[in-house]
ROKOLMAR-185365 format. One record per residue: residue in one letter; x, y, z of N, C-alpha, C, O in turn. Coordinates in nm, 3 decimals, decimal comma. Example, Ala and Ser with C-alpha at 12.3 -4.5 7.8 and 13.67 -1.06 7.14 Angstrom:
residues 2
@rest: a&nxx: 1,319&nyy: -0,569&nzz: 0,780&caxx: 1,230&cayy: -0,450&cazz: 0,780&cxx: 1,320&cyy: -0,330&czz: 0,780&oxx: 1,424&oyy: -0,332&ozz: 0,846
@rest: s&nxx: 1,285&nyy: -0,225&nzz: 0,708&caxx: 1,367&cayy: -0,106&cazz: 0,714&cxx: 1,290&cyy: 0,003&czz: 0,787&oxx: 1,341&oyy: 0,114&ozz: 0,804
***
This chain:
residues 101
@rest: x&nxx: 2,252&nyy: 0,188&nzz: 2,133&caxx: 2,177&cayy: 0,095&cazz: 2,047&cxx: 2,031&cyy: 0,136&czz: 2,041&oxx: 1,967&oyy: 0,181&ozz: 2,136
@rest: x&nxx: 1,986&nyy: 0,116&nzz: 1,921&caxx: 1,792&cayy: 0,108&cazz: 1,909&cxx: 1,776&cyy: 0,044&czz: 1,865&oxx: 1,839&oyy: 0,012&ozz: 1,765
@rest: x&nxx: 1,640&nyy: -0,042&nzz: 1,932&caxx: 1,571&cayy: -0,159&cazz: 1,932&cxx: 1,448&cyy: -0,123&czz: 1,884&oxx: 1,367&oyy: -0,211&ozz: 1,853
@rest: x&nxx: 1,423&nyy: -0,005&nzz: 1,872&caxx: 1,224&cayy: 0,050&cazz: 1,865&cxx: 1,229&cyy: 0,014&czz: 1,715&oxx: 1,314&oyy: -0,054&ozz: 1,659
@rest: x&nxx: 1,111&nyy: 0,079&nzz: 1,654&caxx: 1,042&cayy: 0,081&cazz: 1,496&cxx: 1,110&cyy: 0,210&czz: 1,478&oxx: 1,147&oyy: 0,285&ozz: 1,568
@rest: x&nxx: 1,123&nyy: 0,229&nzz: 1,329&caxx: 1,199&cayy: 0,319&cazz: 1,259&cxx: 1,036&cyy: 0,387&czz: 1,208&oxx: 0,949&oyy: 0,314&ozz: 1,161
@rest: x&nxx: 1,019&nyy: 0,529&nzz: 1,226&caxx: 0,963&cayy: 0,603&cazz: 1,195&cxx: 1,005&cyy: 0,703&czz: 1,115&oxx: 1,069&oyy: 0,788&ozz: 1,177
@rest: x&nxx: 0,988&nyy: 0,730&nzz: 0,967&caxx: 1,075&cayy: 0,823&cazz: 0,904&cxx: 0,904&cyy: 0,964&czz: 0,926&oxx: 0,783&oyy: 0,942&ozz: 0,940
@rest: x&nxx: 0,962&nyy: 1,056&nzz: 0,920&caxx: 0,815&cayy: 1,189&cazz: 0,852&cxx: 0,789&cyy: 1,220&czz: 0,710&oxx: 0,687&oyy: 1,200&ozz: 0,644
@rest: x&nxx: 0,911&nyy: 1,277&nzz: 0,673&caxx: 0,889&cayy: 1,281&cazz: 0,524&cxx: 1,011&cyy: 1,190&czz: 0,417&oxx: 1,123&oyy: 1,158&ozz: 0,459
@rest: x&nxx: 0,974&nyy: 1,166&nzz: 0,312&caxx: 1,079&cayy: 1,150&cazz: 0,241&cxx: 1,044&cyy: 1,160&czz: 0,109&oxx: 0,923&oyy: 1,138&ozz: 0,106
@rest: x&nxx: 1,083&nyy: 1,180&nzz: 0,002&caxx: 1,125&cayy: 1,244&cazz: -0,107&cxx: 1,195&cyy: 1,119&czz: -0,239&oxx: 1,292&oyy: 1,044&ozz: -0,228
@rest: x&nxx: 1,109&nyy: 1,138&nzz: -0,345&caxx: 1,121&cayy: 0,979&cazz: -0,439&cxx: 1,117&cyy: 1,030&czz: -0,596&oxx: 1,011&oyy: 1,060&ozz: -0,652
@rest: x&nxx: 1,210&nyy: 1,034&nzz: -0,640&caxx: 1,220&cayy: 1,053&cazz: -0,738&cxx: 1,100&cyy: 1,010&czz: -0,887&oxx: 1,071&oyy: 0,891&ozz: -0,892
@rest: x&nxx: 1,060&nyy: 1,065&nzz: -0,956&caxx: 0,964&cayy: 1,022&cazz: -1,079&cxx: 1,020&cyy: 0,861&czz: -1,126&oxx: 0,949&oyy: 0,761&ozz: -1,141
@rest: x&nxx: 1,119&nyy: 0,868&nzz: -1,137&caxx: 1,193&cayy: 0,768&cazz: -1,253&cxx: 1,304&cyy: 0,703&czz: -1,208&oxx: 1,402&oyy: 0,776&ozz: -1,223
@rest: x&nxx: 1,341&nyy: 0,568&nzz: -1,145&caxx: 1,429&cayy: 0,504&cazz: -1,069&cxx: 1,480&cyy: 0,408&czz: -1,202&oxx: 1,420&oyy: 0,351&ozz: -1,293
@rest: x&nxx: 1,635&nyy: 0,424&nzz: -1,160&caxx: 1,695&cayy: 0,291&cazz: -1,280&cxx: 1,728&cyy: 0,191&czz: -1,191&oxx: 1,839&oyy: 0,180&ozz: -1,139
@rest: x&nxx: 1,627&nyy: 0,115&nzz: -1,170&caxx: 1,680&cayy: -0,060&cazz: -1,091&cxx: 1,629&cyy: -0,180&czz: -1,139&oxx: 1,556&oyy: -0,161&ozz: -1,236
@rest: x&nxx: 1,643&nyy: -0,308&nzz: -1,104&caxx: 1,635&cayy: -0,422&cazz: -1,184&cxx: 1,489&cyy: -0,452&czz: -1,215&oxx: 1,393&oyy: -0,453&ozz: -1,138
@rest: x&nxx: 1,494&nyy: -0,470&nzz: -1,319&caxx: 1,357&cayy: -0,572&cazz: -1,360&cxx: 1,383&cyy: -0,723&czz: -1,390&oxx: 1,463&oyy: -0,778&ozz: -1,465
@rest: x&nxx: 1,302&nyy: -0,763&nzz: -1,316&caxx: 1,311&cayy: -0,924&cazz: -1,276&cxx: 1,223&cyy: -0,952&czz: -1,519&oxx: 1,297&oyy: -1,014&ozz: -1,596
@rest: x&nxx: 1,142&nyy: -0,920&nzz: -1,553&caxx: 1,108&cayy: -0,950&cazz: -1,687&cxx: 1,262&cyy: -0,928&czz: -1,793&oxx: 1,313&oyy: -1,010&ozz: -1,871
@rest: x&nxx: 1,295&nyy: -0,826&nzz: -1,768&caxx: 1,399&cayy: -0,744&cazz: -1,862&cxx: 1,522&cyy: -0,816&czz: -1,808&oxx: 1,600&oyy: -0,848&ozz: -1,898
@rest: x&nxx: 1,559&nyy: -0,849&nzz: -1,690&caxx: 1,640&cayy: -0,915&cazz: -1,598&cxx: 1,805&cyy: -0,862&czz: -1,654&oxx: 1,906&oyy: -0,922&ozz: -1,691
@rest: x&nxx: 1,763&nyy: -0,703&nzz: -1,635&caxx: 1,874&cayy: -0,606&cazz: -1,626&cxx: 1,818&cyy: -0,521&czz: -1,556&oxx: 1,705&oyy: -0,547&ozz: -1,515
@rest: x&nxx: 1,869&nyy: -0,418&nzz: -1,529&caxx: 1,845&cayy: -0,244&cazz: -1,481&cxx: 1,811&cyy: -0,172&czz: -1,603&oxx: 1,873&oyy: -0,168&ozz: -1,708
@rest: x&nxx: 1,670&nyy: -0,101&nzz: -1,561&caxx: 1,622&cayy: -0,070&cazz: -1,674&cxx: 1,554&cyy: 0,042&czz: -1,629&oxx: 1,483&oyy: -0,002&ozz: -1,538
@rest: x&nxx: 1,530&nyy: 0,189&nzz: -1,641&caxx: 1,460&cayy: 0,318&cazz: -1,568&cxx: 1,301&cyy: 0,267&czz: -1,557&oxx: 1,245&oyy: 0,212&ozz: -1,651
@rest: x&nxx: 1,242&nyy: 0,294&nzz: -1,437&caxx: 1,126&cayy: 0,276&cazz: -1,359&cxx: 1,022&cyy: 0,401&czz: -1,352&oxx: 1,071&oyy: 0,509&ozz: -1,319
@rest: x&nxx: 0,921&nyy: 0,397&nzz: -1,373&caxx: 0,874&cayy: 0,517&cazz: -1,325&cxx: 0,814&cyy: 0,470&czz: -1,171&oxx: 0,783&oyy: 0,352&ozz: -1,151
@rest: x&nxx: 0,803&nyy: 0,556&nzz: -1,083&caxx: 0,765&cayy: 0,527&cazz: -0,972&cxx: 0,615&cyy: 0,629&czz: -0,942&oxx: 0,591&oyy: 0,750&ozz: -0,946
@rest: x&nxx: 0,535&nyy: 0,506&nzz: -0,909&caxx: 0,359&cayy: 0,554&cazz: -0,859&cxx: 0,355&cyy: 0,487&czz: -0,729&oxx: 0,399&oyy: 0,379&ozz: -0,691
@rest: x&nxx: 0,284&nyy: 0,593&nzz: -0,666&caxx: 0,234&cayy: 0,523&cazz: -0,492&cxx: 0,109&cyy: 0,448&czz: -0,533&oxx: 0,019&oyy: 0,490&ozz: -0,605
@rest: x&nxx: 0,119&nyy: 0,304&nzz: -0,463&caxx: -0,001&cayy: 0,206&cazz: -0,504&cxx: -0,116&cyy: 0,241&czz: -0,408&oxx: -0,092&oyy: 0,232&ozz: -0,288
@rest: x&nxx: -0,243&nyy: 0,281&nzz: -0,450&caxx: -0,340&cayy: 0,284&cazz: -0,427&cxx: -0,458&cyy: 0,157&czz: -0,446&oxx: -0,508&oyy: 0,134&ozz: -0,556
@rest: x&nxx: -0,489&nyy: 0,088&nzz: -0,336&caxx: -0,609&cayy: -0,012&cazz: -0,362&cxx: -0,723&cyy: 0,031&czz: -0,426&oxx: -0,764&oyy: 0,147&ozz: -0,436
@rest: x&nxx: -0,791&nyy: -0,115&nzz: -0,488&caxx: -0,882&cayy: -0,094&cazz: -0,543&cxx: -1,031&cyy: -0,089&czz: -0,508&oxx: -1,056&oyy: -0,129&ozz: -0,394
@rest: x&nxx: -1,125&nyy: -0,053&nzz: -0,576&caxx: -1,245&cayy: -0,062&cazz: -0,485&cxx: -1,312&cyy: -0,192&czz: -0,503&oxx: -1,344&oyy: -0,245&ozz: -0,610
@rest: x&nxx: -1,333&nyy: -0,246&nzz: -0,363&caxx: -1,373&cayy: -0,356&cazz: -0,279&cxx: -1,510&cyy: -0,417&czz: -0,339&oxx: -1,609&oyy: -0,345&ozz: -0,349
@rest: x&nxx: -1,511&nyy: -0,539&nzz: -0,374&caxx: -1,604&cayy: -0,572&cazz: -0,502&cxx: -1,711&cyy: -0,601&czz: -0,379&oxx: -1,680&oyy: -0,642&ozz: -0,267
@rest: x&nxx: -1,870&nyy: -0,563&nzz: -0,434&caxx: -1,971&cayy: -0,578&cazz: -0,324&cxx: -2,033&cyy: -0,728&czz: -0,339&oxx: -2,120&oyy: -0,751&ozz: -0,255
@rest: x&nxx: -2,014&nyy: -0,796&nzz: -0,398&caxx: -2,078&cayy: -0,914&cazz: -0,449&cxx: -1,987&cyy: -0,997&czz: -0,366&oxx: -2,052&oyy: -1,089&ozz: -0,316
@rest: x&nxx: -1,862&nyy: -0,999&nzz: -0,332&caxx: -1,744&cayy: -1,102&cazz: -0,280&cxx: -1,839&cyy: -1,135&czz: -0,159&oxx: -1,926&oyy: -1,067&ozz: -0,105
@rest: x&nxx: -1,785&nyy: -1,289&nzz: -0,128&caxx: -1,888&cayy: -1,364&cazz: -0,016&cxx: -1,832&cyy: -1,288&czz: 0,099&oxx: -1,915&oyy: -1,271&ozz: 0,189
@rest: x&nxx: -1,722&nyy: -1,240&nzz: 0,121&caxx: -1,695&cayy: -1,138&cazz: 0,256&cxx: -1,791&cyy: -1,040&czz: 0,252&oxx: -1,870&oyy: -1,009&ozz: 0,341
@rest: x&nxx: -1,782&nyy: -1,007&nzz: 0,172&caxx: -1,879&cayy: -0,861&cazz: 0,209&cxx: -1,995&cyy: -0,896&czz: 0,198&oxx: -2,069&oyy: -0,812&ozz: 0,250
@rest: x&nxx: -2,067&nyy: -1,007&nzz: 0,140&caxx: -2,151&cayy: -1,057&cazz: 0,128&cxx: -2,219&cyy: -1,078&czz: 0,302&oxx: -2,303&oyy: -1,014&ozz: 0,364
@rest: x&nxx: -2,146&nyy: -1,184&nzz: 0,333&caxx: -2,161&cayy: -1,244&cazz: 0,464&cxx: -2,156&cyy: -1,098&czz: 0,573&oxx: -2,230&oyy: -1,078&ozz: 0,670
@rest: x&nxx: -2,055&nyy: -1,016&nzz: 0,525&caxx: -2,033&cayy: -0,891&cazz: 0,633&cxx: -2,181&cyy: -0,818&czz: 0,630&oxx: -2,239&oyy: -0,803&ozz: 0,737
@rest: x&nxx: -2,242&nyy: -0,775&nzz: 0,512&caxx: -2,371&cayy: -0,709&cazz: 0,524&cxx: -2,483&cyy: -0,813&czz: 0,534&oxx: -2,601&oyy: -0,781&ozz: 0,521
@rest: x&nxx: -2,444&nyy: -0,937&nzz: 0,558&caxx: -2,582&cayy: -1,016&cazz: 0,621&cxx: -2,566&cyy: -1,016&czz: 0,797&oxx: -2,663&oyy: -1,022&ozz: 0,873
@rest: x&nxx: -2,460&nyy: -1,009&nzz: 0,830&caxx: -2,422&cayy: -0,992&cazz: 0,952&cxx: -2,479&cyy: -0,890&czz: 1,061&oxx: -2,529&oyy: -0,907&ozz: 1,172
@rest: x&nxx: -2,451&nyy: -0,775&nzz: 0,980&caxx: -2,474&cayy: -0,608&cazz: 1,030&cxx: -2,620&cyy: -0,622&czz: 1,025&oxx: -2,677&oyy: -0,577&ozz: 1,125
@rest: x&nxx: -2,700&nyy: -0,676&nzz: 0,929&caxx: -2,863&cayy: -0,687&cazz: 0,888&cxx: -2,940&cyy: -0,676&czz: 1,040&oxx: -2,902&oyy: -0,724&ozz: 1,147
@rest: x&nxx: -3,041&nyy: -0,611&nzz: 1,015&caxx: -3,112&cayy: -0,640&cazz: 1,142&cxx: -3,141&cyy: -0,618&czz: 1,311&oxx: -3,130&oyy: -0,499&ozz: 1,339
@rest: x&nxx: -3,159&nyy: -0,664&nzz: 1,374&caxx: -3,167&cayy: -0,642&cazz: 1,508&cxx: -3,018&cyy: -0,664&czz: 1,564&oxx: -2,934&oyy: -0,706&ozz: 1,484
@rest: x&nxx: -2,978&nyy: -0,636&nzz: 1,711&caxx: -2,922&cayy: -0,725&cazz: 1,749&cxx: -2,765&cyy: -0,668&czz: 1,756&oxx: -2,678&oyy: -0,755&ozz: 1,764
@rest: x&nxx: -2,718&nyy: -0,514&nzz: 1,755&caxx: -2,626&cayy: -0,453&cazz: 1,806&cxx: -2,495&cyy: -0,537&czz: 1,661&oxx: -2,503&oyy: -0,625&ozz: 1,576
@rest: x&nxx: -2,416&nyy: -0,464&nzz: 1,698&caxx: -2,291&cayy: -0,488&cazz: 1,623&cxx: -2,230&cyy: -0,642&czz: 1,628&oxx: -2,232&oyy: -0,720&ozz: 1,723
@rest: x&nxx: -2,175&nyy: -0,661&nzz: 1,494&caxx: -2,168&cayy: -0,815&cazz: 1,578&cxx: -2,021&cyy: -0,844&czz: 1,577&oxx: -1,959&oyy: -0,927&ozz: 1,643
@rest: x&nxx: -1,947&nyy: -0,696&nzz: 1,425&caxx: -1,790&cayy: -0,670&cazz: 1,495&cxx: -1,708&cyy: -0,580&czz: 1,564&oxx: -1,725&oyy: -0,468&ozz: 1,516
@rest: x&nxx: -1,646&nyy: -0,580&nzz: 1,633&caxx: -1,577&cayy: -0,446&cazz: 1,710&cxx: -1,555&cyy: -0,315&czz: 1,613&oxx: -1,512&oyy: -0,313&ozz: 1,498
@rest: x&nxx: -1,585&nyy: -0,240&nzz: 1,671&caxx: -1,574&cayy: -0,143&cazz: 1,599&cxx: -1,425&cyy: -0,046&czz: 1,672&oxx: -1,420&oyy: 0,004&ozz: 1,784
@rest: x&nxx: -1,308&nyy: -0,047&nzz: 1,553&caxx: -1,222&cayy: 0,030&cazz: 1,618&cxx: -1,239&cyy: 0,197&czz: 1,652&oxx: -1,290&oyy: 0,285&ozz: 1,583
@rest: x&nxx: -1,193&nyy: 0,202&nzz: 1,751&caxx: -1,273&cayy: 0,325&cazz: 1,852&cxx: -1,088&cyy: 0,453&czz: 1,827&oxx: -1,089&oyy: 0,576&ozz: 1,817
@rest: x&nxx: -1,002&nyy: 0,391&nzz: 1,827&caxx: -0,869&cayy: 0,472&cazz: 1,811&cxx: -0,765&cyy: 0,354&czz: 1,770&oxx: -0,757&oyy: 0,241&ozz: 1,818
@rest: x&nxx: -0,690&nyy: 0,414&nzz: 1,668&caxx: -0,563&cayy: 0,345&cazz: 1,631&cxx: -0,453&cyy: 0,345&czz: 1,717&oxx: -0,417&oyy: 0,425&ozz: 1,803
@rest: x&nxx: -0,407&nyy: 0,240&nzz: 1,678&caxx: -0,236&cayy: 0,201&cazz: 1,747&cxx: -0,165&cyy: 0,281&czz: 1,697&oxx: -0,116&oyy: 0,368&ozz: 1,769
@rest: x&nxx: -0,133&nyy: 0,279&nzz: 1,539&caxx: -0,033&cayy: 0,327&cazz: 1,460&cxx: -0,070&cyy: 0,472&czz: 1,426&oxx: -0,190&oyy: 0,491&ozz: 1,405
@rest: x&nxx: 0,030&nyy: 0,600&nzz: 1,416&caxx: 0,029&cayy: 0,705&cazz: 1,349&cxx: 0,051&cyy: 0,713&czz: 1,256&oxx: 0,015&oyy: 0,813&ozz: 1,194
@rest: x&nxx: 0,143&nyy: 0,582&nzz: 1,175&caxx: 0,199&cayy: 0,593&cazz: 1,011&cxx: 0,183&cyy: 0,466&czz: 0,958&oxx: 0,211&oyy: 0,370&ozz: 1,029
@rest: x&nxx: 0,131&nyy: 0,447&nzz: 0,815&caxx: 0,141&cayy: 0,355&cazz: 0,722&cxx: 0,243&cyy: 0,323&czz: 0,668&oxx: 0,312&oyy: 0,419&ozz: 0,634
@rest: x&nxx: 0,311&nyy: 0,159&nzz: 0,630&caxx: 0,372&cayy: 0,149&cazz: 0,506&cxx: 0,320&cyy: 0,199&czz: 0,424&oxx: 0,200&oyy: 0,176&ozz: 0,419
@rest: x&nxx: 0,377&nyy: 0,287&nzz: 0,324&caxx: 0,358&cayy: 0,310&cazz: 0,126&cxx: 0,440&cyy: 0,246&czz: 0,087&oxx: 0,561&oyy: 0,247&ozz: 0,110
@rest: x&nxx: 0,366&nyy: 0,175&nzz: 0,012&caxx: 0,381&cayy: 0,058&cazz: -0,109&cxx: 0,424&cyy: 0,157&czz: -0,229&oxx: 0,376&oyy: 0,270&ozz: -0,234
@rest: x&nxx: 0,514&nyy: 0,113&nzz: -0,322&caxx: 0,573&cayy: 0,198&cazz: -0,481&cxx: 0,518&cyy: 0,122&czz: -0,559&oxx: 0,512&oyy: -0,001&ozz: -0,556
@rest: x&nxx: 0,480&nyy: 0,185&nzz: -0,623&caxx: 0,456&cayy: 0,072&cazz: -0,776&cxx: 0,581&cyy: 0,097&czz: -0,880&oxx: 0,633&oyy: 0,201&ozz: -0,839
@rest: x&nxx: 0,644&nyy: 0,057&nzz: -0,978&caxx: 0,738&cayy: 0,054&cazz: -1,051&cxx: 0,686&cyy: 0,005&czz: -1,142&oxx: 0,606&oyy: -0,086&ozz: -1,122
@rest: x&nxx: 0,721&nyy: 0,059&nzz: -1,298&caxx: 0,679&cayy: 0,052&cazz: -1,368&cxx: 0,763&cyy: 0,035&czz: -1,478&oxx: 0,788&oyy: 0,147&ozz: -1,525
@rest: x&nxx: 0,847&nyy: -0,101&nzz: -1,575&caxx: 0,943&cayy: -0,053&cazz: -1,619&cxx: 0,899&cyy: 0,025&czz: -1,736&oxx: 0,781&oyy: 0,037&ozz: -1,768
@rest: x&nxx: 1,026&nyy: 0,092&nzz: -1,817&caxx: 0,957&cayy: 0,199&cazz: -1,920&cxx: 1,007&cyy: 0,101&czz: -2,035&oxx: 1,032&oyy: 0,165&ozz: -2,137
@rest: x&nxx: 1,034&nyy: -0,067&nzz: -2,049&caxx: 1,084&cayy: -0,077&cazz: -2,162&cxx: 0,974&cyy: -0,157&czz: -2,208&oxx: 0,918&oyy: -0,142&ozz: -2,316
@rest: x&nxx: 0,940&nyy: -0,263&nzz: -2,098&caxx: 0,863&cayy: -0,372&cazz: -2,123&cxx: 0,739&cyy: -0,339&czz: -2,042&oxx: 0,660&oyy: -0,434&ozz: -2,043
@rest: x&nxx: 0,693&nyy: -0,229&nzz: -1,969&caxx: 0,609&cayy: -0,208&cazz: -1,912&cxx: 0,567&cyy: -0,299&czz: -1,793&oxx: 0,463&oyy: -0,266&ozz: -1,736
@rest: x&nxx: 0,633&nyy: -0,411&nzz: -1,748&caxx: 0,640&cayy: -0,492&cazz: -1,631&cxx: 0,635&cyy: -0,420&czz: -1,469&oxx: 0,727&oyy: -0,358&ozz: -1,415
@rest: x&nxx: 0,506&nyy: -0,447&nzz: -1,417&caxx: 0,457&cayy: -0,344&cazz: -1,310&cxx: 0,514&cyy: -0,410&czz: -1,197&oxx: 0,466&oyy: -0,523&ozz: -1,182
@rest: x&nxx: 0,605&nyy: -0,375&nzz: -1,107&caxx: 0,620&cayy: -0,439&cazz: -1,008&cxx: 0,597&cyy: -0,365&czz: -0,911&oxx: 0,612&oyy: -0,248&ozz: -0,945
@rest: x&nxx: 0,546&nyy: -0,382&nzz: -0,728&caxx: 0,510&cayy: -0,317&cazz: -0,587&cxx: 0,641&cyy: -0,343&czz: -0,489&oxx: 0,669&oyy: -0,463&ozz: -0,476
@rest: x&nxx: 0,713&nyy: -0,265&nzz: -0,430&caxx: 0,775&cayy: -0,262&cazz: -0,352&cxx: 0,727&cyy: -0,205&czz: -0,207&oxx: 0,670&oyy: -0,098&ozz: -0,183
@rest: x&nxx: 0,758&nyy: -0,282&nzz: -0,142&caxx: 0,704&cayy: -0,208&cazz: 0,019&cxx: 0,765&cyy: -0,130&czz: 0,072&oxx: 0,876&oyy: -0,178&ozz: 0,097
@rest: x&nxx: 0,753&nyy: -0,006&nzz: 0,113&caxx: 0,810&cayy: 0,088&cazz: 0,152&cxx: 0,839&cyy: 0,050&czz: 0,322&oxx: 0,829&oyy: -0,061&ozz: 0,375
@rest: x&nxx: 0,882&nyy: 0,191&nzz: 0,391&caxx: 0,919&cayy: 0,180&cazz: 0,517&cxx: 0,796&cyy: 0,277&czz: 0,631&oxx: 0,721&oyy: 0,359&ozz: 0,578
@rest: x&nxx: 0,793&nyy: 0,265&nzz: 0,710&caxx: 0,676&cayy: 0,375&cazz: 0,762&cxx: 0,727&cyy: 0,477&czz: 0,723&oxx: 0,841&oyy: 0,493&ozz: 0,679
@rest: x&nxx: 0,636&nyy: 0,560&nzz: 0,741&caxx: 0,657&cayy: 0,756&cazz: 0,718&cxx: 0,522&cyy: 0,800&czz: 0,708&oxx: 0,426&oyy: 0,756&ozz: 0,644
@rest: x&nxx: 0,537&nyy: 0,897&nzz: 0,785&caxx: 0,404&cayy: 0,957&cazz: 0,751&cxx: 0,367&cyy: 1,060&czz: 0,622&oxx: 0,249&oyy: 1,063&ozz: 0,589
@rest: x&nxx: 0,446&nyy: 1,129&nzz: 0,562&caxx: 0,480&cayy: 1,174&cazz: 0,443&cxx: 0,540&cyy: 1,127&czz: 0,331&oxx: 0,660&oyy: 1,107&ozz: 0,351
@rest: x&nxx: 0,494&nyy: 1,095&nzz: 0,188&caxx: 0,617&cayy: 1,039&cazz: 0,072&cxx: 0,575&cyy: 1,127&czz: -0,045&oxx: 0,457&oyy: 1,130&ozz: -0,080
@rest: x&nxx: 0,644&nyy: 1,180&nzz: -0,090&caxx: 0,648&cayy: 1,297&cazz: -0,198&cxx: 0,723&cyy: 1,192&czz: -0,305&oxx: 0,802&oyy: 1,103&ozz: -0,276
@rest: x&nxx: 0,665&nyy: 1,237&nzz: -0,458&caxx: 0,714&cayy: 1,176&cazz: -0,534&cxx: 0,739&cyy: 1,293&czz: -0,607&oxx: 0,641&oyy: 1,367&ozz: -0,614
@rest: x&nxx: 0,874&nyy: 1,344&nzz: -0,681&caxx: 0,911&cayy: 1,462&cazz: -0,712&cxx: 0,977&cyy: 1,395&czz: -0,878&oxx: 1,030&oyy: 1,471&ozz: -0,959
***
């Protein structure tokens, strides 16, 4: 038996997946993109409050991570259908490698 976390290394994803779209609410071909975040708006009261924080005298005021736990990320898919253009994110599994071929 295994009980641990599933660690895959590489895996391999086709351009164009035919699976359901919840809009089209059939199976309909997908293109598949790895989701990349967006850039972090500077005005938001977090970041706001975060660079009034850091301001000034008075040493760090949050931990600063020094080494990670994890060696691998979830990748997130984006899906894209090709009929109705309805973008949907699926969460992937760890791996440290994902090739989209």
């Amino acid at each position: 038996m295994f009980y641990g976390k599933l660690v895959v290394i590489q895996v391999n994803v086709p351009k164009e997946i035919r699976t359901y779209c919840p809009k089209c609410r059939k199976h309909q071909v997908h293109t598949v993109t790895l989701y990349k975040a967006g850039k972090r708006r500077a005005l938001a009261k977090g970041e706001r409050h975060h660079r009034r924080e850091k301001k000034g005298y008075g040493g760090q005021k949050y931990p600063l991570q020094r080494e990670f736990a994890k060696t691998t990320k979830k990748q997130t898919l984006k899906l894209k259908c090709k009929v109705c253009g309805y973008t949907r994110h699926v969460e992937g599994i760890r791996l440290r490698k994902l090739t989209i071929t």
